[in-house]
C-alpha atoms as one frame of an Amber mdcrd trajectory, in Angstrom:
protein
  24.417 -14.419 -22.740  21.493 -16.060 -20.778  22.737 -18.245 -18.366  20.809
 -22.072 -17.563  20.351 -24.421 -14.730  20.096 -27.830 -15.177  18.097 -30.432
 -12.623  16.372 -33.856 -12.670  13.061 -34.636 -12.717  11.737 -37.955 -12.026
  15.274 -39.436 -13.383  15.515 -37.078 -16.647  17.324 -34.200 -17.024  16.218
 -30.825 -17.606  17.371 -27.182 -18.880  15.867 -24.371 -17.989  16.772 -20.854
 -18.663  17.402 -18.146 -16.096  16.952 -14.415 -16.125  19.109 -11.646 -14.169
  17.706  -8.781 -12.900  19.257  -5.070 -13.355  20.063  -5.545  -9.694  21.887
  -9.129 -10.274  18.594 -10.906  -8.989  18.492 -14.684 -10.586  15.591 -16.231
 -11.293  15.204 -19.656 -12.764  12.286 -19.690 -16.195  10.097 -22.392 -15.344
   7.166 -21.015 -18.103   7.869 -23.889 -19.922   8.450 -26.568 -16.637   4.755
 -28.346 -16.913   5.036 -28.902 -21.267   8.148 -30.349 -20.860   7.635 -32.765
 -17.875   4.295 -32.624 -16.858   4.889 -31.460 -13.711   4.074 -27.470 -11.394
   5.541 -26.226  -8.814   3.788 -25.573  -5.026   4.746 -21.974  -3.768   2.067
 -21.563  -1.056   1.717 -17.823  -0.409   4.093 -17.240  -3.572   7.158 -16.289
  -1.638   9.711 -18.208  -3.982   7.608 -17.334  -7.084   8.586 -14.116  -9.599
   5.116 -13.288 -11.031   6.607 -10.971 -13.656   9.190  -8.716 -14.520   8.934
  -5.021 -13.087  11.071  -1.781 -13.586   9.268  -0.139 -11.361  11.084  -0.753
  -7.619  14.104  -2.411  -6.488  13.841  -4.228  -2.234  17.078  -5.582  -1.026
  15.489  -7.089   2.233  18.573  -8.288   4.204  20.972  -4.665   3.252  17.816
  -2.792   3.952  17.233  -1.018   0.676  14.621   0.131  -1.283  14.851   2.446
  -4.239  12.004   3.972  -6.609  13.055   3.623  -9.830  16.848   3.587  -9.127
  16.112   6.311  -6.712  16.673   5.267  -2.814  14.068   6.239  -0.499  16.118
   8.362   1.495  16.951  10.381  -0.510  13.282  11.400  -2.169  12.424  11.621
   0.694  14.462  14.361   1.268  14.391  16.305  -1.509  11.316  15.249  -3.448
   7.227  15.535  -2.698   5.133  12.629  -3.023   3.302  14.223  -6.266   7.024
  14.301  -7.801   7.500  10.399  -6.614   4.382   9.155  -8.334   5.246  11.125
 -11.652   8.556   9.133 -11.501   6.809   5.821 -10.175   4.488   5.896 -13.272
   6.272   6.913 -16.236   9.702   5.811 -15.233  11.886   9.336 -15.022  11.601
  12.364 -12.753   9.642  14.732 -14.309  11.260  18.235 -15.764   9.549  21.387
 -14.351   7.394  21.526 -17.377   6.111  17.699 -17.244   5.461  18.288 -13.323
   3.210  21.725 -14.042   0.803  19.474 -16.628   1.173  16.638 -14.265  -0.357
  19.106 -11.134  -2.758  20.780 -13.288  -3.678  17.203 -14.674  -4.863  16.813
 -10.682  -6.666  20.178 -10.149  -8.188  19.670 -12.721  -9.693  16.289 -12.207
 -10.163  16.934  -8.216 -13.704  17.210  -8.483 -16.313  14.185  -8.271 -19.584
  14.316 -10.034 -22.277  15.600  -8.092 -24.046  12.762  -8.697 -21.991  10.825
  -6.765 -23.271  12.737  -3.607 -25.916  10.367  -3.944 -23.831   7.283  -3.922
 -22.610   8.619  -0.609 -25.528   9.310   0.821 -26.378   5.429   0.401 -23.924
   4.048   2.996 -25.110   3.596   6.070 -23.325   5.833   9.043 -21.295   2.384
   9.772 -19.366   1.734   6.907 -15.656   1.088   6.766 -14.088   4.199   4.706
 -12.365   1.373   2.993 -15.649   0.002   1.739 -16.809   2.991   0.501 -13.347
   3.843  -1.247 -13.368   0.196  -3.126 -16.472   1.131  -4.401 -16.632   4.910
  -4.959 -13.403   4.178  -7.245 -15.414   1.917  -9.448 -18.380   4.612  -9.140
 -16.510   7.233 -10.318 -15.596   5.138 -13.704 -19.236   5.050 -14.562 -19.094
   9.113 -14.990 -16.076   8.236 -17.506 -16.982   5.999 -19.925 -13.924   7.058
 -22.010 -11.698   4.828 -19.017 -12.633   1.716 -21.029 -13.619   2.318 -24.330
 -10.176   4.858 -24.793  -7.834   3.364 -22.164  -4.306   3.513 -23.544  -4.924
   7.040 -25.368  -6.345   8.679 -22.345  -4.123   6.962 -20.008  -2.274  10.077
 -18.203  -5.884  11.669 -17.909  -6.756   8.482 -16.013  -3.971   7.945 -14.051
  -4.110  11.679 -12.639  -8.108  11.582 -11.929  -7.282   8.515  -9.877  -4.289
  10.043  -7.826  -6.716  13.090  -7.620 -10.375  11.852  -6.983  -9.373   8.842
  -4.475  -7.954  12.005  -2.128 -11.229  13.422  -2.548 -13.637  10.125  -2.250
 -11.434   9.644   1.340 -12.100  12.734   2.413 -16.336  12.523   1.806 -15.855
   9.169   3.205 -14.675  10.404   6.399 -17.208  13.510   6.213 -20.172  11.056
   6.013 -19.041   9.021   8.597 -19.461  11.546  11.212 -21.875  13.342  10.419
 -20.364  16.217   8.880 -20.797  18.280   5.535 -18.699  17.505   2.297 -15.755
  19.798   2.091 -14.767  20.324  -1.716 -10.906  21.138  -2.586  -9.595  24.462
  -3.390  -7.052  24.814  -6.632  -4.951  26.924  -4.976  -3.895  23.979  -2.727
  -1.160  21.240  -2.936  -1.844  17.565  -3.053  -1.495  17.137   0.736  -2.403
  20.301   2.365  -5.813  19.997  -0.088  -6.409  16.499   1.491  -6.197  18.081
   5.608  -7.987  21.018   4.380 -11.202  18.622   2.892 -10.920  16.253   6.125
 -10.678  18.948   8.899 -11.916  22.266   7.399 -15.348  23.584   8.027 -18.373
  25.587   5.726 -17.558  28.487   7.787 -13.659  27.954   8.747 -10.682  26.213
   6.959  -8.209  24.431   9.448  -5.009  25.610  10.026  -2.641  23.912   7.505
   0.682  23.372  10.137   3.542  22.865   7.454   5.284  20.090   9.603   1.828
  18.241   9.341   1.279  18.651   5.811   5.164  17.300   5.500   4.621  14.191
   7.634   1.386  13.035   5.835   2.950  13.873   2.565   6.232  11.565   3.649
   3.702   8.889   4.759   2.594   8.601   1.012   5.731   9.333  -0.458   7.525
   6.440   1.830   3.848   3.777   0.798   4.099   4.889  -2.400   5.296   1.585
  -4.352   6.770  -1.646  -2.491   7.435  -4.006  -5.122   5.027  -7.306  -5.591
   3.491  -7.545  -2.486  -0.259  -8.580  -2.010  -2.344  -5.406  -3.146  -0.223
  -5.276  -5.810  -0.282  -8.344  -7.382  -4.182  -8.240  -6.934  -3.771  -5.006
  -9.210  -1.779  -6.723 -11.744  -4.174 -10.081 -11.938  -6.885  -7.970 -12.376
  -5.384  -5.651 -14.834  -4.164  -9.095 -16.957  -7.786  -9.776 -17.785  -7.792
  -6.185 -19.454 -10.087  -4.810 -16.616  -9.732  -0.793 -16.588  -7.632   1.287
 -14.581  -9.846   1.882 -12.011 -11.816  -1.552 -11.363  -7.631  -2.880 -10.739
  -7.393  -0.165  -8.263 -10.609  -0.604  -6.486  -9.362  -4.442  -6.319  -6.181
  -3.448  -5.003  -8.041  -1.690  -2.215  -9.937  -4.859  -1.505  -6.291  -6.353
  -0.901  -5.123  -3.918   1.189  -7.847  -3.609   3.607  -6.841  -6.874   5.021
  -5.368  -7.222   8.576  -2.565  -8.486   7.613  -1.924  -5.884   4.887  -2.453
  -2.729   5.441  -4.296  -2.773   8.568  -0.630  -3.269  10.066  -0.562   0.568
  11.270  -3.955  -0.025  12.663  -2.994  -3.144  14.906  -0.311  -0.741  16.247
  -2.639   1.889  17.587  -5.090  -1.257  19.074  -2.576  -2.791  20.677  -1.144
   0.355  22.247  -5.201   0.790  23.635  -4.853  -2.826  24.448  -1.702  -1.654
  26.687  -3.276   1.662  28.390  -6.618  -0.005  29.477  -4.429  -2.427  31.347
  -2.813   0.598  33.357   0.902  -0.142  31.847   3.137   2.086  30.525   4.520
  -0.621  27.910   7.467  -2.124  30.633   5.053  -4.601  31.640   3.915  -5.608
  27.876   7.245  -6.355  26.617   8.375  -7.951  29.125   5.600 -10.456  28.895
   6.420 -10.649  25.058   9.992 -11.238  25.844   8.614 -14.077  28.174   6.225
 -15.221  26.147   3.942 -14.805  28.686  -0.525 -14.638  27.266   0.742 -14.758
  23.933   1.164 -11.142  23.212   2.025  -9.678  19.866   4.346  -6.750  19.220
   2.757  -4.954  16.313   4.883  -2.498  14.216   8.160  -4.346  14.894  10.275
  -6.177  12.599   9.140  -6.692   8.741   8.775 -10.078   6.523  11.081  -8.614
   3.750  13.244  -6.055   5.951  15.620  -8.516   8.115  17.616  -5.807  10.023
  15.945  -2.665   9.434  13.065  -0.572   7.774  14.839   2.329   5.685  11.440
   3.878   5.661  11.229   3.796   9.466  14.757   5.495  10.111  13.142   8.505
   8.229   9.812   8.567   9.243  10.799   8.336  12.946  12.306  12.358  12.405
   9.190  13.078  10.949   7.771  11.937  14.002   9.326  13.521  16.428   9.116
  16.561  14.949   5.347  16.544  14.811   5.263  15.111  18.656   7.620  18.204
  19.426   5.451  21.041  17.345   2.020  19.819  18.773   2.631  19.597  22.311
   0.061  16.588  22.599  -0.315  14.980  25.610  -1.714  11.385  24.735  -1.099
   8.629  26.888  -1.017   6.291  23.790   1.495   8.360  22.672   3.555   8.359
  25.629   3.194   4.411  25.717   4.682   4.305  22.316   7.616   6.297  22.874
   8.767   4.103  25.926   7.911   0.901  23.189  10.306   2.813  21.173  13.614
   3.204  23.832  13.376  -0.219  25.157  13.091  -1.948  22.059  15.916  -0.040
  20.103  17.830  -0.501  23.526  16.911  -3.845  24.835  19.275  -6.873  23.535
  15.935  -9.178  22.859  14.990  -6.918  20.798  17.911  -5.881  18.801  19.498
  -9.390  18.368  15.653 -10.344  16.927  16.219  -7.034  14.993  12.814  -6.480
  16.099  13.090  -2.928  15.372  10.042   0.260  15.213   8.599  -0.380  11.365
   6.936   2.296   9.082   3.828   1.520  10.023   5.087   1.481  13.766   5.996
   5.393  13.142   2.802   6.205  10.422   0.340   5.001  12.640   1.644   7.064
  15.804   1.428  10.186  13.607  -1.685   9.644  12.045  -3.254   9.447  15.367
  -1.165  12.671  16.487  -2.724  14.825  13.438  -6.646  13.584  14.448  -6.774
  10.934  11.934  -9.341   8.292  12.928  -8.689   4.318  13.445 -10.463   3.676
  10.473  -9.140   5.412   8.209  -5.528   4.154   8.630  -5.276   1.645   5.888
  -7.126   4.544   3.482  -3.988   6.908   4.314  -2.038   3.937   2.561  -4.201
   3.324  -0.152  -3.664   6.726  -1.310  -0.063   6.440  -1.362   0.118   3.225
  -2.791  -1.891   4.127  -5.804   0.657   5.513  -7.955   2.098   2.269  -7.469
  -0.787   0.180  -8.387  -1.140   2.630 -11.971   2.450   1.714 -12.681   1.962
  -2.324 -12.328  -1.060  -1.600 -13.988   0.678   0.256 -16.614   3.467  -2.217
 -17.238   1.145  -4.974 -17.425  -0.833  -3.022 -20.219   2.130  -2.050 -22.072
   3.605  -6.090 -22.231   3.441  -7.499 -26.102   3.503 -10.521 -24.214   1.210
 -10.495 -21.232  -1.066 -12.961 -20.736  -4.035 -13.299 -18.279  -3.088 -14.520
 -15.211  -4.358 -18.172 -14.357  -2.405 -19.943 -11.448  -2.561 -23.569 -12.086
  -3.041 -25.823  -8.414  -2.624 -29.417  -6.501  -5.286 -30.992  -6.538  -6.304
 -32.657  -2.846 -10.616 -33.342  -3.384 -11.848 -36.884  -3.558 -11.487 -38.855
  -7.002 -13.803 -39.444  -9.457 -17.173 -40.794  -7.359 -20.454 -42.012  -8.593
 -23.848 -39.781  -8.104 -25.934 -41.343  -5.067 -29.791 -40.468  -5.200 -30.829
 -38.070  -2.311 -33.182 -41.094  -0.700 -29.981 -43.363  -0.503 -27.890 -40.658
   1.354
């Protein structure tokens, strides 16, 4: 039975239902708050505020959890791939070894770009962000489907998998353009992953060597980005989505979210701020010690997380990952090395741990991406391709609701009141 809350408003009472989450999560119904009383409530930044109701993934911030689907992240992590994860992110159930063959041959199959959007690349100058170019190569590659809107919900598995597929590829020629090198197309006979190293570092004449521990720690990186619940990309997917925008114009908006700073460029700021560190001659004692002093107003990047209050589940097993591609490359890297000593004093310095300001995912992501020869820029476009089966699920469930409306925040008002017109000669 659906339990209620009852409060006051401006000396009247009111009842208002609330709903409990599979997880025991309460919130309180306030859809019909501003018929019955005239009144809306203020949630800058939305941080009090359920937007909707979601199957999809389940954060306990303060016990450190996060499951897929029921599914905790450890343990996919461990025995799953991240192709597996986003057939169980989308359509709600792992899939059986049939359903996971159609699923992969959905993506070899849909690999491939047009060829006429060579020439969409070719009209970016050398200086554009790869995240630029992936917001609107996404939308691009619509245009060569015109089935995505006029056949949406029929077609949907054939859309979902050309998106997982082709936004691996678009990175890829995004990265190729951007220095100067030839377009390297994707071979069938390659996985998810290994195909994505294989179009980024291969050459015409040479493909590059395809380590297995690298292809692992890139796949975990997507695997581990792969959903996390309604956070800011997200919800820009689901907005946009509510106004019955396709598949791919939500995604190309979610990218728009993510390339923020203070969204995914998070594993970016890491890397900059360990350059910050090395031009400065310090091996990272002196840094953190000024942070712990609060000395020039430094910021730690890629320590501690807004929903994680003692730890980042996704960190503990990323940071194996880590060290195992550290140990198997032998590369010396003095940004490396000044992350590593980050690393022991922080998880062994009392500041620190009693601010449980502990190495993050994107503390750990960020330090391998750099370690395989990823570039700066292209960072936040490692996350956007694991957080797009994510962004097809939200986009999914908002598709699928009998009951979803479009999405139209209401505000407070704070301009001046009504004011007469004043003639430009008397201004």
């Amino acid at each position: 039975m659906n339990e209620t809350v009852e409060m006051i408003i401006d000396g009247k009472p009111l009842v208002l239902p609330t709903v409990t989450g599979s997880e025991g999560e309460v919130g309180i119904d306030i859809s019909s708050l501003r018929n019955k009383t005239g009144c809306i409530t203020l949630d800058p930044a939305y941080g009090n505020t359920g937007a909707c109701e979601s199957a999809v993934t389940f954060i306990d911030g303060e016990l450190g959890i996060l499951r897929y689907r029921g599914y905790d992240i450890a343990e996919l992590a461990e025995k799953s791939t991240f192709i597996e994860t986003s057939y169980l992110i989308i359509y709600g159930e792992l899939p059986t070894r049939a359903q996971l063959t159609e699923f992969s041959n959905l993506l070899s199959e849909n690999q491939m770009l047009h060829e006429g959007m060579r020439f969409h690349f070719e009209g970016f100058p050398s200086t554009a962000h790869p995240m630029a170019i992936l917001s609107s190569m996404i939308n691009a590659a619509s245009s060569y489907h015109p089935n995505i809107i006029s056949k949406r919900e029929e077609r949907f598995p054939y859309h979902a998998a050309r998106l997982i597929s082709q936004v691996r590829t678009i990175a890829a020629f995004s990265y190729r353009k951007a220095h100067g090198l030839p377009a390297i197309y994707p071979k069938s006979n390659l996985k998810y992953t290994a195909n994505f190293l294989h179009m980024m570092f291969s050459l015409p004449n040479e493909d590059c060597e395809l380590k297995p521990e690298i292809v692992k720690a890139l796949d975990l990186i997507f695997l581990l980005h792969a959903d996390h619940e309604q956070n800011c990309s997200t919800s820009t997917v689901r907005m946009v989505a509510s106004s019955k925008a396709n598949l791919f114009a939500s995604a190309a908006a979610g990218v728009c979210a993510l390339w923020g700073p203070l969204h995914g460029g998070a594993n970016q700021a890491v890397l900059e701020m360990l350059e910050e560190i090395h031009q400065e001659g310090d091996d990272g004692s002196k840094f953190l010690n000024e942070v712990k002093n609060k000395i020039g107003n430094r910021k730690l990047m890629g320590f501690g997380h807004r929903v994680y209050k003692n730890f980042d589940p996704r960190a503990v097993i990323i940071k194996n990952q880590c060290d195992k591609v550290l140990a198997q490359l032998h590369k010396s890297d003095p940004l490396l090395d000044i992350a590593k000593k980050l690393e022991e004093i922080a998880l062994n310095d009392d500041y620190f741990i009693s601010r449980k300001l502990y190495p993050n995912v994107d503390f750990y992501s960020g330090i391998i991406m750099r370690a395989i020869g990823i570039p700066l820029d292209m960072f936040t476009v490692m996350f956007a391709i694991g957080r797009m089966p994510g962004w097809i699920a939200n986009y999914k469930e908002v598709m699928e609701d009998p009951d979803g409306r479009i999405a139209r925040p209401r505000q407070i008002y704070t301009g001046p009141t009504q004011r007469s017109y004043a003639a430009l000669e008397t201004r």
